[in-house]
DSSP file (Angstrom, degrees, kcal/mol; ACC not computed):
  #  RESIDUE AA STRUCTURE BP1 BP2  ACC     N-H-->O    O-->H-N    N-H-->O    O-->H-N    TCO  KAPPA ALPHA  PHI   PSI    X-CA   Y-CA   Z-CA
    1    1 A X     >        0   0    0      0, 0.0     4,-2.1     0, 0.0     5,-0.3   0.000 360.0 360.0 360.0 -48.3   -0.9    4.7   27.9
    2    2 A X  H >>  +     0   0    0      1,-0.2     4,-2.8     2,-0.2     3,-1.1   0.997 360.0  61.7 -57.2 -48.7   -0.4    0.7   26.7
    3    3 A X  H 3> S+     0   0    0      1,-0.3     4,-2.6     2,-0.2     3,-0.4   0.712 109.5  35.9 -43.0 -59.2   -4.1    1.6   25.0
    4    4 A X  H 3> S+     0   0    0      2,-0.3     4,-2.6     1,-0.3    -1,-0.3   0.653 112.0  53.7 -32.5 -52.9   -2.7    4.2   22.9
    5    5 A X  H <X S+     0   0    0     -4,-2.1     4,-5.3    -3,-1.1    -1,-0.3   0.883 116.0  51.1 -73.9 -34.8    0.7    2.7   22.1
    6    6 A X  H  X S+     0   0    0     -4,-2.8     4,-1.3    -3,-0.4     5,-0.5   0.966 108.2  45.3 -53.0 -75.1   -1.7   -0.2   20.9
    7    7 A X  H  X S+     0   0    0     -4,-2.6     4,-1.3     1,-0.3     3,-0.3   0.819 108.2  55.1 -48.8 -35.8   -3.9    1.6   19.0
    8    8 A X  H  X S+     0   0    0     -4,-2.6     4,-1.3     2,-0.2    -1,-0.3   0.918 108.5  55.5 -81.1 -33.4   -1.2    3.4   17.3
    9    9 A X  H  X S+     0   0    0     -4,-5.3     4,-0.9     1,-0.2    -2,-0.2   0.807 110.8  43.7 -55.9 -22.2    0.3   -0.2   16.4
   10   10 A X  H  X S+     0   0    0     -4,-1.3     4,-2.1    -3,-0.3    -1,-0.2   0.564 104.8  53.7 -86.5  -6.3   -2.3   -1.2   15.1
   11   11 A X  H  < S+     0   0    0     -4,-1.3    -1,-0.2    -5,-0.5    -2,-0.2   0.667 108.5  54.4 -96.9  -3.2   -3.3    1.4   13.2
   12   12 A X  H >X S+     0   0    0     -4,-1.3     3,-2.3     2,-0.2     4,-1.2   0.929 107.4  57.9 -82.1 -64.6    0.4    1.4   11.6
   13   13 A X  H 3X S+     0   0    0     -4,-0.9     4,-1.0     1,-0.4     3,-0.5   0.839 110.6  40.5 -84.5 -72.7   -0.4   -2.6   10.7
   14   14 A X  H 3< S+     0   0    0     -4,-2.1     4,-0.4     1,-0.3    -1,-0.4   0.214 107.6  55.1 -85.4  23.4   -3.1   -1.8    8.9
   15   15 A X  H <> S+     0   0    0     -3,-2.3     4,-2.1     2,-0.2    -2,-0.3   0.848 114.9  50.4-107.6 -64.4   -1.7    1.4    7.1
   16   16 A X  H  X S+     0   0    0     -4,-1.2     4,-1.9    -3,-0.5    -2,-0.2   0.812 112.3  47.6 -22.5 -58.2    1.3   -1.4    5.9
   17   17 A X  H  X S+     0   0    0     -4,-1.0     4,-0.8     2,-0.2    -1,-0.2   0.908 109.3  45.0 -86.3 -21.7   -1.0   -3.5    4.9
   18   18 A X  H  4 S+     0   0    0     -4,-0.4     4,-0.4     1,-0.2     3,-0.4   0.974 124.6  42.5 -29.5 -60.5   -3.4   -1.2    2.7
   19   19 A X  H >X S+     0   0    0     -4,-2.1     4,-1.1     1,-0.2     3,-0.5   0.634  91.1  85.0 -68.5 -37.0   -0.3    0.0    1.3
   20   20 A X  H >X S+     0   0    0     -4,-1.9     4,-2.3     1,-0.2     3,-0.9   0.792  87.7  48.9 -41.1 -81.8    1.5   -3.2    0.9
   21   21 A X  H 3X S+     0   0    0     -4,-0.8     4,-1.8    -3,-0.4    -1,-0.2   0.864 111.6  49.1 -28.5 -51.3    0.1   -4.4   -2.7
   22   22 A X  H <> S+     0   0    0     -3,-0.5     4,-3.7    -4,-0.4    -1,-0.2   0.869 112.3  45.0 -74.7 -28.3    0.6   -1.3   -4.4
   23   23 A X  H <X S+     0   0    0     -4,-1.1     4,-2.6    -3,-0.9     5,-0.5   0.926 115.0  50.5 -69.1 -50.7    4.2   -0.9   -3.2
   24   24 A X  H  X S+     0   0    0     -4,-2.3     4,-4.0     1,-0.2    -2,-0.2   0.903 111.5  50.7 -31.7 -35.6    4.7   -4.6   -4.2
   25   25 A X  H >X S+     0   0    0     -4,-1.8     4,-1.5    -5,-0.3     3,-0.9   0.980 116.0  38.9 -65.3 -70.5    3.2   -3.8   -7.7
   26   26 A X  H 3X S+     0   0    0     -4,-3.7     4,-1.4     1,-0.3    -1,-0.2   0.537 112.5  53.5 -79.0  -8.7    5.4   -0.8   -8.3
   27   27 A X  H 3X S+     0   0    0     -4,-2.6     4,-0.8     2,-0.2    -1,-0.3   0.768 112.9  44.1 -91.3 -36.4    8.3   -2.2   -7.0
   28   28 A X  H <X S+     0   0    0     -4,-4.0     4,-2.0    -3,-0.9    -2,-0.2   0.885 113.2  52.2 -36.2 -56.5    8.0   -5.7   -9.4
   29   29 A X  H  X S+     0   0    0     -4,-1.5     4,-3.2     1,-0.2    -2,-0.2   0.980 108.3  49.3 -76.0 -42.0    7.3   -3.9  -11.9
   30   30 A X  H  X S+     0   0    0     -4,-1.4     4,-1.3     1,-0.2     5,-0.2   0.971 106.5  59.1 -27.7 -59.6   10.5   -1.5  -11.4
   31   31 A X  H  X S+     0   0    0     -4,-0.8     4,-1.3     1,-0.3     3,-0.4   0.948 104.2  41.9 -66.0 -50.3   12.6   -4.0  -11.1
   32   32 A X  H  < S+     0   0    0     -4,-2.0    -1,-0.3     2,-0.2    -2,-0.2   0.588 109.4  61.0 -74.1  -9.7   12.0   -5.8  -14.5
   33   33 A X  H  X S+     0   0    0     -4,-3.2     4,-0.6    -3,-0.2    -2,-0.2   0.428 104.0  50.6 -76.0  -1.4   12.0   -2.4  -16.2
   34   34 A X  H  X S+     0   0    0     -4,-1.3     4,-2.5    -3,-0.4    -2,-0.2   0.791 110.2  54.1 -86.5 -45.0   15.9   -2.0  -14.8
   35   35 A X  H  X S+     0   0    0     -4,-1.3     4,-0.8    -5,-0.2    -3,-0.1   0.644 105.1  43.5 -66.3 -31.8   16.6   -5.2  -16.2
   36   36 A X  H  > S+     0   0    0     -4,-0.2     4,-1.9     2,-0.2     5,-0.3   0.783 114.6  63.4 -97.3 -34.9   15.5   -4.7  -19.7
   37   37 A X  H  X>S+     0   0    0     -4,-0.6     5,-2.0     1,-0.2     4,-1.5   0.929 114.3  34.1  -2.4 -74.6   17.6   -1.1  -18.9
   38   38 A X  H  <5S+     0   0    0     -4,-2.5    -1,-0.2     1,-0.2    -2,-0.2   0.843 113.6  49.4 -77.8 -26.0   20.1   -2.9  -18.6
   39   39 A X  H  <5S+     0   0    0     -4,-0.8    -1,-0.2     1,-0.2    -2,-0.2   0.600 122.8  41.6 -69.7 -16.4   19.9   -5.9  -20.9
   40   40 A X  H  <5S-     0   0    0     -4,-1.9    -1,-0.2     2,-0.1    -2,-0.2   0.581 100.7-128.6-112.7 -22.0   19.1   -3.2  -23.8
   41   41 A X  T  <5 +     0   0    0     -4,-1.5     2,-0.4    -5,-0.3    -3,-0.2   0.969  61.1 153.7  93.5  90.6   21.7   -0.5  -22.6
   42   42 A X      < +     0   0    0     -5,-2.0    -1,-0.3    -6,-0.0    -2,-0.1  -0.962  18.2 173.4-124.4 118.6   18.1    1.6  -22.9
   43   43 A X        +     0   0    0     -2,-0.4     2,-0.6    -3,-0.1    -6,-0.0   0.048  24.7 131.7-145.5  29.7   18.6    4.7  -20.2
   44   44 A X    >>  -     0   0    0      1,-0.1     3,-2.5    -7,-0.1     4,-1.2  -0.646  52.1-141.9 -81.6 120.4   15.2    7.0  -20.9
   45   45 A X  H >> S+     0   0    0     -2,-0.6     4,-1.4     1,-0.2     3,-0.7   0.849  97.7  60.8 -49.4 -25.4   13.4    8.1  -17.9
   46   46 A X  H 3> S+     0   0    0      1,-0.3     4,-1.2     2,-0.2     5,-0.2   0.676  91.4  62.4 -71.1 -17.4   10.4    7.7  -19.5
   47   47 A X  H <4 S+     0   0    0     -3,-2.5     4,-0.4     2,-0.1    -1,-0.3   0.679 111.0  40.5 -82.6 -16.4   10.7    4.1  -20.2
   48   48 A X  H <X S+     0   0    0     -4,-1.2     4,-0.6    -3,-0.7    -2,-0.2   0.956 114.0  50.9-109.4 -23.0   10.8    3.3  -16.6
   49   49 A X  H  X S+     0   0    0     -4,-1.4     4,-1.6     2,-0.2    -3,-0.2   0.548 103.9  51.7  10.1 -55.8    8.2    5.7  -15.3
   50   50 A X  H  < S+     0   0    0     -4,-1.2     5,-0.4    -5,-0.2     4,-0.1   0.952 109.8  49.1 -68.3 -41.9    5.2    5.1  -17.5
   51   51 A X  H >> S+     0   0    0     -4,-0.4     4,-2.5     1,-0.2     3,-1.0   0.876 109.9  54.4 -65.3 -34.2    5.2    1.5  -17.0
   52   52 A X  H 3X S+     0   0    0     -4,-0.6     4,-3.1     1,-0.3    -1,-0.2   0.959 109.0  43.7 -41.2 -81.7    5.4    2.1  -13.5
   53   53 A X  H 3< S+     0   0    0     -4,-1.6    -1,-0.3     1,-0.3    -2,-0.2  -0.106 111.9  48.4 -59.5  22.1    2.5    4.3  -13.1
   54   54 A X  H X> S+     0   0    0     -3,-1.0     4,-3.5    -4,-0.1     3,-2.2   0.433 109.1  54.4-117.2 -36.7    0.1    2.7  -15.1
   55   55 A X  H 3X S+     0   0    0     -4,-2.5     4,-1.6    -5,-0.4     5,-0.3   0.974 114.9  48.0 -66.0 -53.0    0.9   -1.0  -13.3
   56   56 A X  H 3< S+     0   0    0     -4,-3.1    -1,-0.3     1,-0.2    -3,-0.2   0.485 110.6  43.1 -79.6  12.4    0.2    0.8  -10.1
   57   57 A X  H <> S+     0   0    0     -3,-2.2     4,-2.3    -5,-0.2     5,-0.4   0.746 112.5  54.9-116.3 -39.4   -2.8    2.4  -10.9
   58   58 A X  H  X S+     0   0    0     -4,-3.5     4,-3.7     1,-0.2     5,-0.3   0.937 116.2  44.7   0.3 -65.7   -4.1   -1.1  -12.7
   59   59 A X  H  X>S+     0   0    0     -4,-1.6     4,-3.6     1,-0.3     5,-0.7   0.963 114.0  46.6 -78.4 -37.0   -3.3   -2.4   -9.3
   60   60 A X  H  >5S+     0   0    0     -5,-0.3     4,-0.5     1,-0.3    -1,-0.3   0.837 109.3  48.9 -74.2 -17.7   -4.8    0.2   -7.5
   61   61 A X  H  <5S+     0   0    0     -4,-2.3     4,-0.5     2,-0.1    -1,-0.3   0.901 114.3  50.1 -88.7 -30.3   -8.1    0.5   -9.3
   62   62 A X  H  <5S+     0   0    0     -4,-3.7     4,-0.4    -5,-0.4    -2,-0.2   0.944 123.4  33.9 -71.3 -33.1   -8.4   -3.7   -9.0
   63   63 A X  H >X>S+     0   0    0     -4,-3.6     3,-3.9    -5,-0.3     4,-2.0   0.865  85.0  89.2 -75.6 -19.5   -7.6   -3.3   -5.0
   64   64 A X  H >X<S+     0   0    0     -5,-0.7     4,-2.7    -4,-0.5     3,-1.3   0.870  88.2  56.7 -57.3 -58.4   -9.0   -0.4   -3.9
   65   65 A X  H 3>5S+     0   0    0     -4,-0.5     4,-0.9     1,-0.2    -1,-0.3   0.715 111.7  45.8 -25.2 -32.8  -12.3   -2.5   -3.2
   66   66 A X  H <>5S+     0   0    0     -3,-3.9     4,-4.3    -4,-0.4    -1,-0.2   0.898 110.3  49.5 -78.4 -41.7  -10.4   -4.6   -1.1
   67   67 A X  H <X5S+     0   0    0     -4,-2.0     4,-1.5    -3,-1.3    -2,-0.2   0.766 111.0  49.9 -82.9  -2.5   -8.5   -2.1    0.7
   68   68 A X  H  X<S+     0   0    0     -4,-2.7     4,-2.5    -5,-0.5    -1,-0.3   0.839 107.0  52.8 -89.3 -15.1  -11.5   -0.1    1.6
   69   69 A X  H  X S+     0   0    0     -4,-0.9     4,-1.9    -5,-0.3    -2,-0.2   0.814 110.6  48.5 -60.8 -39.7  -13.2   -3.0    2.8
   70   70 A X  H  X S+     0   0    0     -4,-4.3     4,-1.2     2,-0.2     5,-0.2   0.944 116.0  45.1 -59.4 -70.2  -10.0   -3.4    4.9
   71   71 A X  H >X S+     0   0    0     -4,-1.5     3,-4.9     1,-0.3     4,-1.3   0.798 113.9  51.5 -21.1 -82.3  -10.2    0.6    6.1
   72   72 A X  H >< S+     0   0    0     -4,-2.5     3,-1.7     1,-0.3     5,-0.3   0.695 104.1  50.8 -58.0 -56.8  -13.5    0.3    6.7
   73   73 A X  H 3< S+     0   0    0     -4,-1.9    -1,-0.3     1,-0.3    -2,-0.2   0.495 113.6  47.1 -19.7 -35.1  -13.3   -2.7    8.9
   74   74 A X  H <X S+     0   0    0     -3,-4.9     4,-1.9    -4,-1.2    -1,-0.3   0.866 109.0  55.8 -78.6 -28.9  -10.7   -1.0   11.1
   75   75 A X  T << S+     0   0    0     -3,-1.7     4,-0.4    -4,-1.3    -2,-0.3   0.408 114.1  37.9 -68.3  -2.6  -12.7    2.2   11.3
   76   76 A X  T  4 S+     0   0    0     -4,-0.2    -1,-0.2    -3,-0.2    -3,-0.2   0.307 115.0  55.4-141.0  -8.7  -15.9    0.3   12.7
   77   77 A X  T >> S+     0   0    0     -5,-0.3     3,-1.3     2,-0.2     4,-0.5   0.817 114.3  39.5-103.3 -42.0  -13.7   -2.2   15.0
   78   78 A X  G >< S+     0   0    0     -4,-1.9     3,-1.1     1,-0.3    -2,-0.2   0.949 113.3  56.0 -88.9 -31.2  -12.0    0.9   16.7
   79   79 A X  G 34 S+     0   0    0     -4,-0.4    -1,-0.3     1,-0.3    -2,-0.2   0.437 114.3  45.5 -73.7   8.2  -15.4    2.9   16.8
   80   80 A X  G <4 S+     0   0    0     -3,-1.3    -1,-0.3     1,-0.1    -2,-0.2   0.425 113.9  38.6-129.4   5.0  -16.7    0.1   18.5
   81   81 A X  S << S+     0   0    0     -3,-1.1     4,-0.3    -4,-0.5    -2,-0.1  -0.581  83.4 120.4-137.2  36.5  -14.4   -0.8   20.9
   82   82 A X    >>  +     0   0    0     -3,-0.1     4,-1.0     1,-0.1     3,-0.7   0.869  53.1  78.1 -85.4 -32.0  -13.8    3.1   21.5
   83   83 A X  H >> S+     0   0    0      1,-0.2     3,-1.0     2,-0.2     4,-0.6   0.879  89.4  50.7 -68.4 -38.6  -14.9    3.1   25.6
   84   84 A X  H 34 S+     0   0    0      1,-0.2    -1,-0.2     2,-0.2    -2,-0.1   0.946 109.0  59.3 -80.6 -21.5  -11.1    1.5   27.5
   85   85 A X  H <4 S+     0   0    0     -3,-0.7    -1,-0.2    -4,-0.3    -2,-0.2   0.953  98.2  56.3 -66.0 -27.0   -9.6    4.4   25.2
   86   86 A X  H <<        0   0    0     -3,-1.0    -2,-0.2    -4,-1.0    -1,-0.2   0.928 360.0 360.0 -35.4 -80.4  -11.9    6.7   27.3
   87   87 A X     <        0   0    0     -4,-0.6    -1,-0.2     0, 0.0    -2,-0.1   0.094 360.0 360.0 -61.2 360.0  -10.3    5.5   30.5
C-alpha cells in the first residue's frame, strides 16, 4: 500500500512539474494583459486571449524538449524499479 501511495506522489510531482512552466507562462502573461485592461479601460476578449495563447505555445514549443526529457526520465526510473511494486 505505502508503495502505491508513493508512486502516485510522485507521479503527481512530476505531472506539477512538467506542467509548472507553461502555467507560469500563461499566468504572467495574463496578468500584464489585465493590467494594460485596465490602465487602457480596453475590455475585448480578444486582446487577452491571443496573447495568451501564443506566449504559451512559444513557451511550450521551447520546453517541450525539456519536459520530455523530464517524462521520459520518470518513465524509465519507474520501469526500472518496477519489482517492490510487484510485491
Amino acid at each position: 500500500m505505502e508503495q502505491v501511495i508513493e508512486l502516485g506522489r510522485t507521479t503527481l510531482e512530476y505531472a506539477i512539474l512538467s506542467a509548472l512552466p507553461l502555467l507560469a507562462t500563461a499566468t504572467l502573461v495574463s496578468v500584464i494583459i489585465n493590467v494594460v485592461q485596465v490602465l487602457t479601460s480596453i475590455q475585448d476578449q480578444t486582446v487577452s486571449t491571443v496573447p495568451r495563447l501564443l506566449a504559451t505555445a512559444l513557451s511550450a514549443m521551447f520546453l517541450l524538449p525539456w519536459m520530455l526529457r523530464h517524462l521520459a526520465a520518470f518513465t524509465i526510473h519507474l520501469f526500472s524499479d518496477f519489482r517492490p511494486l510487484l510485491q
